[in-house]
C-alpha positions as CSV (number, residue, x, y, z in Angstrom):
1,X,47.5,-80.9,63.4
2,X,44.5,-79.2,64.2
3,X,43.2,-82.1,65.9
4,X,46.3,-82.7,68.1
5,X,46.6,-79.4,69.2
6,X,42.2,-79.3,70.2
7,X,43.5,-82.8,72.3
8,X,46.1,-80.8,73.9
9,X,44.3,-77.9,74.7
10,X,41.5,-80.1,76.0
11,X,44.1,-82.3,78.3
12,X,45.3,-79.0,80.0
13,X,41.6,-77.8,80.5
14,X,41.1,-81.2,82.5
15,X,44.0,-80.9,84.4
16,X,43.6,-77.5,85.6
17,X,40.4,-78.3,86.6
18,X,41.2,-81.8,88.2
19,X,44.3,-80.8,89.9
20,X,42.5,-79.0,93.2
21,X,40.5,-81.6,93.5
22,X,41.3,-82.6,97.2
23,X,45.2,-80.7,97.0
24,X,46.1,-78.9,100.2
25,X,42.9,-80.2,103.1
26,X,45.1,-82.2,104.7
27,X,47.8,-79.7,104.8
28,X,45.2,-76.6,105.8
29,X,43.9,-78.8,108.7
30,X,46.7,-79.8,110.5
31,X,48.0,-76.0,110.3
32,X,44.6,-75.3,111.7
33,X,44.5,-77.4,114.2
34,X,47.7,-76.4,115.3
35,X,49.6,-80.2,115.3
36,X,50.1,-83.1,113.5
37,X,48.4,-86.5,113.9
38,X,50.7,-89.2,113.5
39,X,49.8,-92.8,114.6
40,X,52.2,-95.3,116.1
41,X,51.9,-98.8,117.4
42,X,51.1,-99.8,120.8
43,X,54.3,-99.9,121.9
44,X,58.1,-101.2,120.0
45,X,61.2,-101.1,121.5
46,X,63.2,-98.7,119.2
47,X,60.7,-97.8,117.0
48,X,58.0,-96.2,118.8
49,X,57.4,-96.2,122.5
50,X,56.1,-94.0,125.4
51,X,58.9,-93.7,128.1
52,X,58.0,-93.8,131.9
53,X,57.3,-90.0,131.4
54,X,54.8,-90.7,128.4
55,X,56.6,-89.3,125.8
56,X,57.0,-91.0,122.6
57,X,60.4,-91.8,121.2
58,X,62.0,-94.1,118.2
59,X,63.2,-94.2,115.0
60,X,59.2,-94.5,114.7
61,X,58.3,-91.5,116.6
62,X,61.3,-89.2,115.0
63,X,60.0,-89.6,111.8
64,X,56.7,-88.2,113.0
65,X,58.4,-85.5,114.2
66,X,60.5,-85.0,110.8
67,X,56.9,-84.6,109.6
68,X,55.6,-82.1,112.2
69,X,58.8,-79.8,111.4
70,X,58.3,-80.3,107.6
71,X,55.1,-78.0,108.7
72,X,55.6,-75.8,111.2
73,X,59.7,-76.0,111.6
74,X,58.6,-77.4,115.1
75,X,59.6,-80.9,116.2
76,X,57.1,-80.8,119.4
77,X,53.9,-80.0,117.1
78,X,53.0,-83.9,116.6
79,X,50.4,-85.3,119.0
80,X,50.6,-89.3,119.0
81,X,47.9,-91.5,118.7
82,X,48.6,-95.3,119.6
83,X,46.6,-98.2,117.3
84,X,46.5,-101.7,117.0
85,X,47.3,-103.1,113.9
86,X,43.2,-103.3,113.2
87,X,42.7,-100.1,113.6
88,X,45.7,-98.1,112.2
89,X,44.2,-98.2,108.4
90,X,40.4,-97.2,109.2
91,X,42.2,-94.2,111.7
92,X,43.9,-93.1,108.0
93,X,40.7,-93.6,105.9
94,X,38.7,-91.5,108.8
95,X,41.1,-88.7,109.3
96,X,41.3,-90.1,113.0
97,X,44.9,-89.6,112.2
98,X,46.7,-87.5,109.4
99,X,49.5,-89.8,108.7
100,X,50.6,-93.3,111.0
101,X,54.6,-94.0,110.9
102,X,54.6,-97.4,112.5
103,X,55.6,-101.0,111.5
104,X,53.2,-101.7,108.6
105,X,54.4,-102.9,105.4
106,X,53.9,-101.5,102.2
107,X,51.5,-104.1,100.0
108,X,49.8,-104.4,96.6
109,X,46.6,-104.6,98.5
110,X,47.0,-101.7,100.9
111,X,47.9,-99.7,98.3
112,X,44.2,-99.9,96.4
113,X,41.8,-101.3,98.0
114,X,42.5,-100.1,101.5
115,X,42.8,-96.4,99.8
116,X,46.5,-95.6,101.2
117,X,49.1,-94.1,99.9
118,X,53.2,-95.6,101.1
119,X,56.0,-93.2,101.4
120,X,59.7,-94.4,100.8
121,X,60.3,-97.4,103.3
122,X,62.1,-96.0,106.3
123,X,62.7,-99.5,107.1
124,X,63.4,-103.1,105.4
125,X,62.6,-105.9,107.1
126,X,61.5,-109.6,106.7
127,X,59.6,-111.4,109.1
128,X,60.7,-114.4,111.5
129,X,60.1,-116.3,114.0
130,X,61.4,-116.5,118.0
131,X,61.7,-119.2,120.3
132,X,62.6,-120.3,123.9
133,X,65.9,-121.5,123.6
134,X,65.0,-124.6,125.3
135,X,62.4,-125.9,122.7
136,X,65.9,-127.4,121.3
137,X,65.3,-125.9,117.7
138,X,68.0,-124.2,115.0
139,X,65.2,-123.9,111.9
140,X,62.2,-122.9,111.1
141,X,61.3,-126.3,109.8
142,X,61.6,-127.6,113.1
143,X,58.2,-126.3,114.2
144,X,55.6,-128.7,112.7
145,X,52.5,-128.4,114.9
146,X,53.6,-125.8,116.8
147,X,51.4,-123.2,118.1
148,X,52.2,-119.4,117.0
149,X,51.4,-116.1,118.9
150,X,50.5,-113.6,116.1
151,X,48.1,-110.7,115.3
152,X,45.6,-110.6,113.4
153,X,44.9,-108.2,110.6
154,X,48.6,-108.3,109.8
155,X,51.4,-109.5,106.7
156,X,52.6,-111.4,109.6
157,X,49.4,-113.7,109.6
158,X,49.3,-114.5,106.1
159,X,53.0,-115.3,105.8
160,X,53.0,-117.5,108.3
161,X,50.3,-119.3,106.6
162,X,52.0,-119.5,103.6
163,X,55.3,-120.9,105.1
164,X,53.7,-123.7,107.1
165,X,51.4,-125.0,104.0
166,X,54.8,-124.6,101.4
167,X,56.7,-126.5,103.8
168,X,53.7,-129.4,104.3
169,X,53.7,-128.4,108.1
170,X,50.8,-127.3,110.6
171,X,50.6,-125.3,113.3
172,X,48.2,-123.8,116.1
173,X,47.6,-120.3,115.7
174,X,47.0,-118.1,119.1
175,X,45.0,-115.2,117.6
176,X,45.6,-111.9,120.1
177,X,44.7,-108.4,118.7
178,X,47.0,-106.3,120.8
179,X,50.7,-106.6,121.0
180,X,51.5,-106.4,124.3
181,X,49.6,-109.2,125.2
182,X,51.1,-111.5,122.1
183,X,54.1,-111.1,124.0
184,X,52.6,-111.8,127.1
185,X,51.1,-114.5,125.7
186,X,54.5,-116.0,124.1
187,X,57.1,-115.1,127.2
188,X,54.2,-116.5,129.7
189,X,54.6,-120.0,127.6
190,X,51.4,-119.8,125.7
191,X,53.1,-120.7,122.7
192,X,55.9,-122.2,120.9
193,X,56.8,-119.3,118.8
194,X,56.0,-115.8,118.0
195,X,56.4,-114.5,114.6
196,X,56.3,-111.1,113.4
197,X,59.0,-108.7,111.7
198,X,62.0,-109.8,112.4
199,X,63.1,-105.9,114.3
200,X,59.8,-106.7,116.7
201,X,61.0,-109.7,117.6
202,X,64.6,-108.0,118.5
203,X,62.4,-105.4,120.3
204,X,60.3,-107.8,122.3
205,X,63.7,-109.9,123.1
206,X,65.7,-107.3,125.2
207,X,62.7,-106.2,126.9
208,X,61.9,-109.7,128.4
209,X,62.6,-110.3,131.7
210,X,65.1,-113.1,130.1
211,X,66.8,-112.3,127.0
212,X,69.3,-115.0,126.9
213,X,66.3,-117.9,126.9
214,X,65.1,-117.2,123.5
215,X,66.7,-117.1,120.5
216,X,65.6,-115.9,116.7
217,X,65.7,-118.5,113.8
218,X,67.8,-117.7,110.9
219,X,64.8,-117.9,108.3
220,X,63.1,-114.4,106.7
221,X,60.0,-115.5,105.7
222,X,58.8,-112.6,103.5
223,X,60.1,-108.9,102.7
224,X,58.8,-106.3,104.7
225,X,58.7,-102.6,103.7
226,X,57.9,-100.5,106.6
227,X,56.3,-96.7,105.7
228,X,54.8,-94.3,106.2
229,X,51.3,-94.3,105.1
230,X,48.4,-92.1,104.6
231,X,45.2,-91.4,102.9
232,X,44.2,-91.3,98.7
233,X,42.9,-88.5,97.4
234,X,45.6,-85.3,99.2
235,X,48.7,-85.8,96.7
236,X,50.2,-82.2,98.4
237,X,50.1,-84.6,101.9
238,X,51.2,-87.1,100.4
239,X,54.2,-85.2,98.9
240,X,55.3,-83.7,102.4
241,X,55.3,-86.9,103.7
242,X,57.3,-88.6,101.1
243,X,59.9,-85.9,100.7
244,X,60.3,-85.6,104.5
245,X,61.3,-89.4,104.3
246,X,64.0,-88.1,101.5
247,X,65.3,-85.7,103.5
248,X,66.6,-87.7,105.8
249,X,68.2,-90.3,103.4
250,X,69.6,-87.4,101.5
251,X,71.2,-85.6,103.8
252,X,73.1,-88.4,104.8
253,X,73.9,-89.3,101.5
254,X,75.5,-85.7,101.5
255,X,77.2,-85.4,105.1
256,X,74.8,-83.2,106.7
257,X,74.0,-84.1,110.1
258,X,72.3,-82.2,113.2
259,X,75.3,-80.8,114.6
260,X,76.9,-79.5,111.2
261,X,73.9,-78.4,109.9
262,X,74.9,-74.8,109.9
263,X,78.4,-75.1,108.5
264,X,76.6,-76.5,105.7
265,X,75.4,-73.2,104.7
266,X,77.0,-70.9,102.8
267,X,78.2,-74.1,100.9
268,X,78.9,-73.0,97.3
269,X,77.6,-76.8,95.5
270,X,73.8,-75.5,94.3
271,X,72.3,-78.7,95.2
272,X,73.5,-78.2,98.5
273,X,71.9,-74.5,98.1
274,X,68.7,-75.8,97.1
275,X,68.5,-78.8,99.8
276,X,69.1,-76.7,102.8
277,X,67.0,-73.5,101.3
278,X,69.5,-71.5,100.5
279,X,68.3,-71.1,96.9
280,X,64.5,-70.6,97.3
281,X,62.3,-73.2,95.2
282,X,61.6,-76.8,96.8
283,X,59.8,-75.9,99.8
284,X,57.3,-73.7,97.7
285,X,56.7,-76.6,95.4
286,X,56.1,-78.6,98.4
287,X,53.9,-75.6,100.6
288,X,55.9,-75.5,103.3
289,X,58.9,-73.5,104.4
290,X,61.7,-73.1,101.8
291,X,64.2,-74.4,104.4
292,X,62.0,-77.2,105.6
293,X,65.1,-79.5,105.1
294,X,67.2,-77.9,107.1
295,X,64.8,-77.6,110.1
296,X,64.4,-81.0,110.2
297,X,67.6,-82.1,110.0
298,X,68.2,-79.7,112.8
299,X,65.5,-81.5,115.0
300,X,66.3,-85.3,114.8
301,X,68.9,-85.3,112.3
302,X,70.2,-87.6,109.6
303,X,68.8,-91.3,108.7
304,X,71.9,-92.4,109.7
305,X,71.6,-90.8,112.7
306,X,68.1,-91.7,113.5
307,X,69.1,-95.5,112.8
308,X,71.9,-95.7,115.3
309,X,70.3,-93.5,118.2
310,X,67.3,-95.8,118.5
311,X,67.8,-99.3,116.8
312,X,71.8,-99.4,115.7
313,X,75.1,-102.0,116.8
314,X,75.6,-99.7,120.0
315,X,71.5,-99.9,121.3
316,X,70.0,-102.9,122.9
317,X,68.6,-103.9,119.9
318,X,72.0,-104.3,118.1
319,X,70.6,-104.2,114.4
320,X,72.8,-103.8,111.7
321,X,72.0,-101.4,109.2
322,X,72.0,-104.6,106.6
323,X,69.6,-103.4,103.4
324,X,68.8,-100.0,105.1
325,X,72.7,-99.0,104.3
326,X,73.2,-95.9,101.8
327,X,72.3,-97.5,98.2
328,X,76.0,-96.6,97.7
329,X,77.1,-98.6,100.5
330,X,75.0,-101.9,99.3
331,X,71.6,-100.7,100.7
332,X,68.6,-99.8,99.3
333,X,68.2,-96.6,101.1
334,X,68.0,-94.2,97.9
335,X,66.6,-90.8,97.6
336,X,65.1,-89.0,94.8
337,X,66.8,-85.7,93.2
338,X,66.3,-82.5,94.9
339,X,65.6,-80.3,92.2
């Protein structure tokens, strides 16, 4: 007995002095810089885009902002840095950025040996592959010796890989770092087919100068889980980033939405109490602002809300909601307990 309680004595001693390790620099430099750092793509239809006034918008670039208000209870406070898919990670590892909320899949391999840490996937996708309508094709296995527009440094390079050698077919690959000039690349006839996450490729569609010349094949090549991402080694960061993405799912699991926000509080369910700050508790545990979920449901609302402002049925890209439904509604959109 004496033993076991030495052991336990000696595990606390090691946790209390491991546990500040790195806890709270991320957190005390972004208040003292002011804003947040949040990198995006180069540009995505409905996820994250600059408008023809430069500012960024998306289901992308509200989560950014979810972020920001998670912090200072200020939607505006996020300054957006655009990357290319080679150098999104090292802008995380460098601190270049504090956090990126852009396309990039969650991945054994990200997860260690790049040194990054995933929030909840904000989006679940699977990648595919577009062509010109008059290429004459309905499948995927269609394309043997095609050539492909992709990027490099991406899922979307080794899946494609993957799918052409399991399926005993070849193709050209047409290696372009940056995004926009994939596109360019593919819509200018380049190439046979571009392949990337199947949302992307809805994206890139309604922006063409055609739309109705290309259509996307029925095949999902892989599953994609987009998040949010940052840095090892800050697990308060991390926290604020992953319970921001819960906020959002939760309060539309619950009802609350930007415009009935308020009538939400002087609700007499406890959990209610707790989510919106009410009952004092979460935000402490997190370091921020007790009614940090609140304040950003006020700012860019719900999930749900999010999804059909920027990428949903009624918005050129037309996406159905699919597996980023409610888990209760046959999605895998799920959110941990508020307590």
């Amino acid at each position: 007995m004496r033993n076991f309680v030495l052991g336990l004595a000696a595990a606390a001693a090691i946790a209390t002095v491991a546990a500040p390790a790195q806890a709270g620099e991320t957190l005390d430099a972004v208040k003292a810089r002011g804003t947040f750092k949040c990198g995006q793509g180069t540009g995505t239809p409905g996820f994250g885009f600059a408008d023809d006034k430069g500012v960024w918008q998306g289901l992308n670039a509200d989560l950014c902002r979810a972020i920001a208000t998670a912090v200072f209870a200020d939607p505006a406070k996020v300054d957006f840095v655009s990357l290319t898919a080679q150098q999104r990670f090292p802008a995380v590892q460098t601190g270049e950025v504090d956090a990126i909320a852009g396309n990039t899949t969650f991945t054994l391999t990200r997860d260690t040996k790049n040194g990054l840490n995933f929030a909840p996937p904000f989006f679940y996708d699977g990648q595919a592959m577009m062509v010109r309508k008059d290429l004459g094709v309905s499948s995927a296995r269609d394309l043997n010796g095609a050539t492909v527009c992709l990027q490099p440094g991406t899922t979307s390079e080794l899946n494609i890989t993957d799918y052409f050698r399991a399926n005993g077919m070849e193709f050209t690959p047409v290696v372009i770092e940056n995004v926009a000039e994939v596109r360019s690349a593919f819509f200018s006839g380049r190439c046979d087919v571009y392949t990337t996450d199947a949302s992307l490729l809805a994206g890139a569609r309604v922006a063409s100068e055609k739309p109705d010349d290309y259509v996307i094949l029925p095949e999902r090549i892989s599953k994609e889980p987009l998040a949010a991402i940052v840095r090892h080694g800050d697990d308060q960061w991390y926290d604020i980033v992953r319970w921001t993405m819960y906020v959002l799912i939760e309060a539309e699991e619950l009802g609350i939405t930007r415009d009935n926000a308020d009538t939400f509080l002087d609700n007499a369910n406890p959990s209610i109490r707790r989510f919106l700050g009410e009952e004092p508790g979460l935000g402490e545990a997190l370091g921020v602002d007790d009614k940090f979920a609140y304040n950003i449901i006020k700012a860019v609302g719900n999930y749900g809300e999010i999804y059909d402002r920027w990428v949903g049925p009624d918005t050129p890209l037309a996406l159905e909601r699919g597996l980023n439904k409610l888990w209760r509604d046959g999605g895998l959109m799920y959110a941990a307990p508020f307590r």
